[in-house]
N, C-alpha and C positions, 0 to 999 in steps of 0.2 A: 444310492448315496449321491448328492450334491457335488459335483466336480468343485466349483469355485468352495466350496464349504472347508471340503478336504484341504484344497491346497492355502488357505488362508492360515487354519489351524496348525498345518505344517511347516508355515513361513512363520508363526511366531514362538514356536517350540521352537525351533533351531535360531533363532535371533537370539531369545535368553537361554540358549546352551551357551551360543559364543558369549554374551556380555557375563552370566554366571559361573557357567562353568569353567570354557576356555581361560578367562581371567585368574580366576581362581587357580588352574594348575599354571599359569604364568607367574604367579606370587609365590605358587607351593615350591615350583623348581629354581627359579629364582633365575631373571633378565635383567641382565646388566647395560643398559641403554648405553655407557661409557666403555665400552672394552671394544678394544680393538678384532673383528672377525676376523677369517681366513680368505674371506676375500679380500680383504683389503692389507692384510700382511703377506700373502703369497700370488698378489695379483700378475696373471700372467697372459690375461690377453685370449688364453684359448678356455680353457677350463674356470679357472677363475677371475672371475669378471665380478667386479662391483656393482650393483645395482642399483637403483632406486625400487622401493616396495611393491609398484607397482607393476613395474614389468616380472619381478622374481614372480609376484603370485600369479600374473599372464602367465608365465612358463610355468607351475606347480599345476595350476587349475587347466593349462590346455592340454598337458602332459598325461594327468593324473585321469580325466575324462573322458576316455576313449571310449570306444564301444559296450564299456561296461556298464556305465548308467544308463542306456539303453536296450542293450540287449540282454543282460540280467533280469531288471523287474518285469520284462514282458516275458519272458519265460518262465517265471513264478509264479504270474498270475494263474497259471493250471492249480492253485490250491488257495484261488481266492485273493479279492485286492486286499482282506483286510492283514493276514497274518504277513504280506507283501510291504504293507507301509510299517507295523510297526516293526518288523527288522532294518526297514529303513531308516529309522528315526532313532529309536536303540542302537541299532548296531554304528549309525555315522555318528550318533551322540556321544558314546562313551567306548567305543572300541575304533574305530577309524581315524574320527578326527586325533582321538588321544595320540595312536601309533604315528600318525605321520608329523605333527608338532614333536612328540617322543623324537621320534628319527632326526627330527632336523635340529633339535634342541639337544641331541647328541654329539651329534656332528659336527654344529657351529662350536659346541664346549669341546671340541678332541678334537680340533684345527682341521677340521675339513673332513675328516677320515670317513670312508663309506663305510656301512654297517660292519663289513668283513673287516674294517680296521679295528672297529671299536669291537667287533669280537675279541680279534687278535690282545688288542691290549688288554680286558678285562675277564677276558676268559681263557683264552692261549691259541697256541699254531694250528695247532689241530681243529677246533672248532672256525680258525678261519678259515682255512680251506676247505673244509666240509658244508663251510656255508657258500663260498662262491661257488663250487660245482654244483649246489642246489639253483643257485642264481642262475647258473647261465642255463641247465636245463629249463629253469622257469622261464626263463626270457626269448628260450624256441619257440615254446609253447604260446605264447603271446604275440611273437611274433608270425606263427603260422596261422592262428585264429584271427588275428585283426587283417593279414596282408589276404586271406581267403576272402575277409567280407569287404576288403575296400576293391578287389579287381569286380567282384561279384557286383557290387553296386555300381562299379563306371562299365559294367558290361555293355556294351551299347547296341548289342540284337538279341529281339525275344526270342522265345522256345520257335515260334516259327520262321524266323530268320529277317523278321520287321526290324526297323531300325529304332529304338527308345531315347526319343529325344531326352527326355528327364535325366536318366544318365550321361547321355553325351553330353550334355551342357555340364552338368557336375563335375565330371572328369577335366573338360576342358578349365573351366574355374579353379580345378584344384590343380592341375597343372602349371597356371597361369601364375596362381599363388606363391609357387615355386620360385618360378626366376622373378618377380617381383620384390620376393622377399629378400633377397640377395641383393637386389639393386636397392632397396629399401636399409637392409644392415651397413651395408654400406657408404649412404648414405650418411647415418645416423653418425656413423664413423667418423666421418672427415667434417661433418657440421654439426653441430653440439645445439641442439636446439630443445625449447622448452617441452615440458608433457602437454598443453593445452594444442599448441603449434604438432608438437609430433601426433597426436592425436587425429586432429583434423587433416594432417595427409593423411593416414592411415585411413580415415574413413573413407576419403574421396576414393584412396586408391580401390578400396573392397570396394563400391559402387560401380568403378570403371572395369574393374575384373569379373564382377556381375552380368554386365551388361554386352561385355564384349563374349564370354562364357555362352551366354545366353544364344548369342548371334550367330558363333560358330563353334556347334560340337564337335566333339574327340568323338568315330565311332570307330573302336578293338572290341574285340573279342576277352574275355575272362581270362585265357591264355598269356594273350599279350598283355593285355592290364596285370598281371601276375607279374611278368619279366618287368614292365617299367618300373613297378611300387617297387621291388626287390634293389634294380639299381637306382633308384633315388635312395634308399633307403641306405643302402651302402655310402653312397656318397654323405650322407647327414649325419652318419655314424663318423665321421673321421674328418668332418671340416670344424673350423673354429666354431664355438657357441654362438659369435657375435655377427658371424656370419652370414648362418641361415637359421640354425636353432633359434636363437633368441627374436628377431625379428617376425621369423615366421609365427611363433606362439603368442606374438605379441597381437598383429594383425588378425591371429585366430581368435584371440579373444574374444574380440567386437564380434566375431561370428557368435561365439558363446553368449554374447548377452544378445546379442540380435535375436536368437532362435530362444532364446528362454523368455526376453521379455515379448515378440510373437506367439510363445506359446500361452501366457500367462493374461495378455491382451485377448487371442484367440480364449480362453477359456469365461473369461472377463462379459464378453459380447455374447457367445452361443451358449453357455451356463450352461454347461453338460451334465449328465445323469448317466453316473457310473453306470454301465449294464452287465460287467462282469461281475459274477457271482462273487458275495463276498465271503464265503469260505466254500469251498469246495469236501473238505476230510484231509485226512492225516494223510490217506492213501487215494493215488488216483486212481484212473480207470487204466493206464498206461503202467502202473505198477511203481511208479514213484513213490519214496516217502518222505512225511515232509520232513521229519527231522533223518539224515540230515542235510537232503535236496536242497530246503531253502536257502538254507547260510553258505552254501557254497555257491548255488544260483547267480543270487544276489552277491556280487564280490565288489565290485567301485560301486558306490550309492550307500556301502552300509560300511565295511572294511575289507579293506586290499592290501595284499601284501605287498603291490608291487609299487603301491605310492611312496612305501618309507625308499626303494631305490633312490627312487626320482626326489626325496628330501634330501638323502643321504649323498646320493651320486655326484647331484648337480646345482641342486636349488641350495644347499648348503654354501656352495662356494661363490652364491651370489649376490648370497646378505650383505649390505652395508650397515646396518646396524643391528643389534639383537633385539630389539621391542616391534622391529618386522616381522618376526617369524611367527607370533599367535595370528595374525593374519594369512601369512602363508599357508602355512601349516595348520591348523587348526578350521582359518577361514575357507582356506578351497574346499576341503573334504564338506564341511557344511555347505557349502555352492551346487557339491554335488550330489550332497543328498536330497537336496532338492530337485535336481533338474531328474534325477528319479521318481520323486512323486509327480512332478508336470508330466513323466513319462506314464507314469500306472493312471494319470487321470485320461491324455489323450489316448492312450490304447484302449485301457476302460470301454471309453466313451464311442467306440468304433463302429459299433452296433448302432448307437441311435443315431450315425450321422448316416449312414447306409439307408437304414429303416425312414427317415424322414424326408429322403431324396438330400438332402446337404450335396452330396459328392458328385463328380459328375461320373459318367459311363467309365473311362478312361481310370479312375481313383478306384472307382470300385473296384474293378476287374483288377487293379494292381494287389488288392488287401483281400480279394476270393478266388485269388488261384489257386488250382489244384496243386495241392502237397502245404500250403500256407506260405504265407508272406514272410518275409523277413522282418525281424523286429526293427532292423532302421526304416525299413518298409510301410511299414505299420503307424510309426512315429509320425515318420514325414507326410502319409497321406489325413492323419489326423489331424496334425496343426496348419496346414495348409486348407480341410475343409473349414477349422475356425475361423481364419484371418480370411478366408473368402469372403465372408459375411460383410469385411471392409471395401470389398468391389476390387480386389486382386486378382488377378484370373489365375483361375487354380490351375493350368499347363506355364506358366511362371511361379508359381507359387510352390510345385511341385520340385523344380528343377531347382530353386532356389532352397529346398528346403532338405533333398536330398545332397546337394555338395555340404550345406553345414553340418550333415548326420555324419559323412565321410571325413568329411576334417576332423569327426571326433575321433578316431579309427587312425588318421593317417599323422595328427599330431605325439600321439602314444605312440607309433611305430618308432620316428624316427628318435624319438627318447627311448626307448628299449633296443634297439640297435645301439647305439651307444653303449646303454648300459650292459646290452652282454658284452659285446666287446670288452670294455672295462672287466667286467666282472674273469673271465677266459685270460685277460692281460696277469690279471691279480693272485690267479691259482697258479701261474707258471712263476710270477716271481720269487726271484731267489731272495736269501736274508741280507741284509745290510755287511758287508766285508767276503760275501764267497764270490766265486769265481763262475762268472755265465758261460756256460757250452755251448755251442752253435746252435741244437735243437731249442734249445730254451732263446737264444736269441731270434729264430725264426716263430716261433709259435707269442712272442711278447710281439711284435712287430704286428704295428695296430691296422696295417692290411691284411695282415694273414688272419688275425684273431676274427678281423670283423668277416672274410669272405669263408672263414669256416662254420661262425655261427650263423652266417647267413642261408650257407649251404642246407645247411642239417635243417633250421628251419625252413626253407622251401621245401623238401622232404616231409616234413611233418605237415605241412599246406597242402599236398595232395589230397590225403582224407578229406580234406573241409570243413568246417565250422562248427556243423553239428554235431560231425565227432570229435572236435577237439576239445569244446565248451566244457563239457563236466569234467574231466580233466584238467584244463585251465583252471576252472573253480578249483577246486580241491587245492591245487597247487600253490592256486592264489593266496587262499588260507590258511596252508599249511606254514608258507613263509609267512604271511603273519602272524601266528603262532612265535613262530621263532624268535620274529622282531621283537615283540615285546618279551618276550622271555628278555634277551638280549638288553634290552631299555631297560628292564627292571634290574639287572647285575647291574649295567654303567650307575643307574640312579641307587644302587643301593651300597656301592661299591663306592661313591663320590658322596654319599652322606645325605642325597637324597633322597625324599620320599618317592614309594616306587608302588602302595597299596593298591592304587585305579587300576594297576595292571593287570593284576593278581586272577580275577575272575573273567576277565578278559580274554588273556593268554589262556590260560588251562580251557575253556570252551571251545576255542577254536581247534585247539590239538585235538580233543577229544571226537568233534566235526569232522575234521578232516580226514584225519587217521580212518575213523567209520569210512568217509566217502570214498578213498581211495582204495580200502579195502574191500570194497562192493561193486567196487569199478574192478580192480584186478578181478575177485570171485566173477565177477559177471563175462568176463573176458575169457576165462577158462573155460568155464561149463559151456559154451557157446562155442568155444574149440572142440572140448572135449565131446559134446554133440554133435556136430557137423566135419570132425575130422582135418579142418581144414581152417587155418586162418591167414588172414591178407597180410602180408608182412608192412605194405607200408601204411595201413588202418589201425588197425586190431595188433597187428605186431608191436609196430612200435610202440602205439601208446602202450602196452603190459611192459615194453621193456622200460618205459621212462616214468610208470606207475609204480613198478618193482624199486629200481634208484630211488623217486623222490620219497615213496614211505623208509630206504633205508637210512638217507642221506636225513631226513625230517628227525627221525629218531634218533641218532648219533647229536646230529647237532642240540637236540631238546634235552639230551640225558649230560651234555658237557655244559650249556647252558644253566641246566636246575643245579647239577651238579655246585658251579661256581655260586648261584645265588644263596643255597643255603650252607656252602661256607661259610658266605659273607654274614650272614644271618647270626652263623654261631659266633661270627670271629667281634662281630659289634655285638654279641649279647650281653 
């Protein structure tokens, strides 16, 4: 198959989902361009911050894009690119994009409230806080899968103890980014200046933090890159949005379209030829199957549970107007079902850039080491041999392409930190007129919340990536399951139509539920074999496998429960 072919046709299927579809449920639920948001009636500087549209969907799309659109579709391609792109395409068209507009379109209509709010109101107490304990275990999970693969990429010595400039240079860029982005928010703060003008610092600045990255690498160890991501990540969890949050995502952006329109350029010029087989069987040679492997695989790029957070959490309280949010919400998840297909075509295509000499010695050997490459791995050595083609030298082009793959990773951290946080804050509160206890005052206290979740999650980062991934999926899913269950009471509860969800929700529960029960089964028989299981591998995940299928089901049986009340009570 045609690399440019593919991604042409995938670019214009998702254009008329957003001008048809997306539209179309903007009309069905109904956007009030005149009503005053929550951002702008409970502005408060830390949380709720007024935006302009632009930056909200900076933060939606660099939040929402983490390592899933990349590390997802390359590990699905084991059953072929083709049933790979059309869950891409399907599943961001009418299940992802839907939920996370859903979420935020709930949100902004129930003054801000995170999902676990608009539980509470339209479903009850009980279903709220069975949803935030599922939250915050989803959000270790996430956090110990993204914070395993970003020290893993700024690791700065090979297996033989050499030094890897490609990562050192990233590391140091991504660090660089850091206290930039602070003197940057800051900025922005005290001078009030236009999007054209703010734009063009931001770009200069990303050039100068490029360049200086470049010149002088970070080289730690995987260890120590583990401890820093952890304490930056704490700290991002509990500073103002306007900060560090908001500027930094802002900034990340232009990395976002840098490395998309590089790879779409790149693909443009070297006119790739898929080499990955395009189906492979229902069942691999590894014992996978595809249903229900793929749709948990694949979790950001097609639907993620954990985008309606970051709708509901945060991008919620930063609308200044409602006719923002089909682009937020709606537009990012299409953005990134795209940068999913740019992923399945340069992975794809990794074969015939090896096979035709494209790459040099140094690229090779990074994407045919023994045991396989990591999928940001993979990524970055592909669109780096594309855009070589323009006379880039691929030892720049590498280092520069491997920090944007980790910014995808390290912008979703420091929004999932937050959001367990939040989520840990929200299961401990008490109701409106009782009387707080000491313990309940110490465990709502947003440093203890965040260095407990932080805790447990480094824990879970021990195993590593590859055993946390299928678990993450599932998890991922399950809470989408939920969410829209949840969307469809608010919408059917407030008089709107809620049908697009309907086949949506129930597939996913159906997906998940299997996955996680094949995960637990598998984790047993593997005990029950060898006698003997790793408590902080294998342990853990069966215990946090056991929770989220109980926790998944509780909430699914008070969620259904409420909607077909509601059903009977409007029939």
């Amino acid at each position: 198959m045609n690399g440019l072919v593919l991604l042409v046709i995938a670019m214009v299927v998702l254009i008329v989902a957003y001008v048809v579809y997306g539209r179309y449920l903007e009309r069905t639920w109904g956007v009030d361009p005149n009503a005053k948001t929550p951002a702008i009636k409970n502005d408060d500087g830390v949380d709720y911050v007024p935006s302009n549209k632009w930056n909200v969907f900076a933060h939606q799309f660099s939040s929402i894009a983490g390592a899933g659109p990349v590390t997802g579709p390359v590990m699905a391609l084991m059953f072929g690119w083709i049933p790979t792109v059309l869950w891409i395409l399907v599943g961001g068209i009418f299940f992802g994009a839907v939920q996370d507009f859903g979420a935020l379109y709930a949100s902004v209509k129930s003054d801000g409230k995170s999902m676990g709010g608009i539980i509470e109101e339209y479903i009850g107490k009980t279903g709220r806080k069975l949803f935030f304990l599922f939250c915050w275990l989803f959000t270790l999970l996430v956090i110990a899968a993204f914070a395993d693969m970003v020290a893993g990429t700024f690791n700065g010595f090979g297996a033989d103890g050499s030094k890897v400039a490609a990562n050192g240079s990233a590391a140091s860029i991504s660090m660089l980014y850091i206290v930039v982005a602070i003197g940057f928010g800051f900025f922005l703060r005290k001078f009030k200046v236009s999007g054209k003008l703010q734009a063009a610092i931001g770009i200069v600045l990303i050039l100068l933090m490029l360049a200086v990255g470049i010149a002088f690498p970070i080289y730690f160890d995987k260890t120590t890159w583990l401890y820093v991501v952890f304490v930056y990540i704490f700290f991002a969890s509990i500073t103002p949005m306007w900060l560090l949050k908001q500027p930094r995502d802002y900034l990340t952006t232009f990395l976002f379209v840098g490395m998309i329109i590089a790879a779409v350029v790149g693909v443009l010029i070297y006119n790739p030829t898929i080499s990955t087989p395009a189906f492979t069987g229902f069942v691999t040679d590894s014992g996978s199957y595809l249903f229900p492997t793929l749709f948990v695989t694949i979790a950001c790029g097609a639907v993620s549970g954990f985008h309606s957070l970051v709708s509901s959490e945060t991008s919620s309280k930063q609308i200044e107007n409602e006719k923002d949010m089909l682009q937020v919400g709606y537009g990012s998840m299409l953005l990134e079902s795209l940068l999913a297909i740019l992923v399945v075509v340069v992975v794809g295509s990794l074969s015939s850039l090896i096979a035709d000499g494209t790459l040099n010695q140094q690229l090779t050997a990074m994407v045919t080491v023994e045991g396989g490459a990591t999928p940001f791995t993979q990524f970055a050595v592909g669109v780096t041999g594309f855009v070589s083609q323009l006379g880039l030298p691929q030892e720049w082009g590498i280092c520069i392409m491997t920090m944007f793959v980790s910014a995808l990773a390290l912008t979703s951290l420091d929004a999932v930190a937050r959001i367990s946080r939040l989520s840990f804050q929200e299961f401990f509160e008490i109701e409106p007129g009782q009387e707080q206890s000491g313990i309940n005052k110490f465990l709502t206290n947003k440093y203890v919340a965040t260095l407990i979740s932080l805790f447990c999650g480094y824990l879970l980062s021990l195993g590593g990536y590859n055993n946390i991934w299928p678990l993450f999926g599932s998890a991922n899913q399950l809470l989408a399951a939920m969410v829209l269950i949840s969307i469809s009471v608010f919408l059917k509860v407030t008089g709107r139509k809620g049908w697009m969800l309907y086949i949506p929700m129930c597939l996913m529960l159906v997906v998940t539920l299997t996955s996680l029960g094949m995960s637990i089964y598998n984790i047993v028989t593997a005990w029950m074999t060898t006698g003997t299981i790793d408590f902080l591998t294998s342990g853990l995940q069966l215990i946090v496998a056991v929770l989220l299928v109980a926790l998944g089901v509780l909430v699914a049986f008070f969620d259904f429960k409420k909607l077909f009340e509601s059903k009977k009570a409007t029939a």
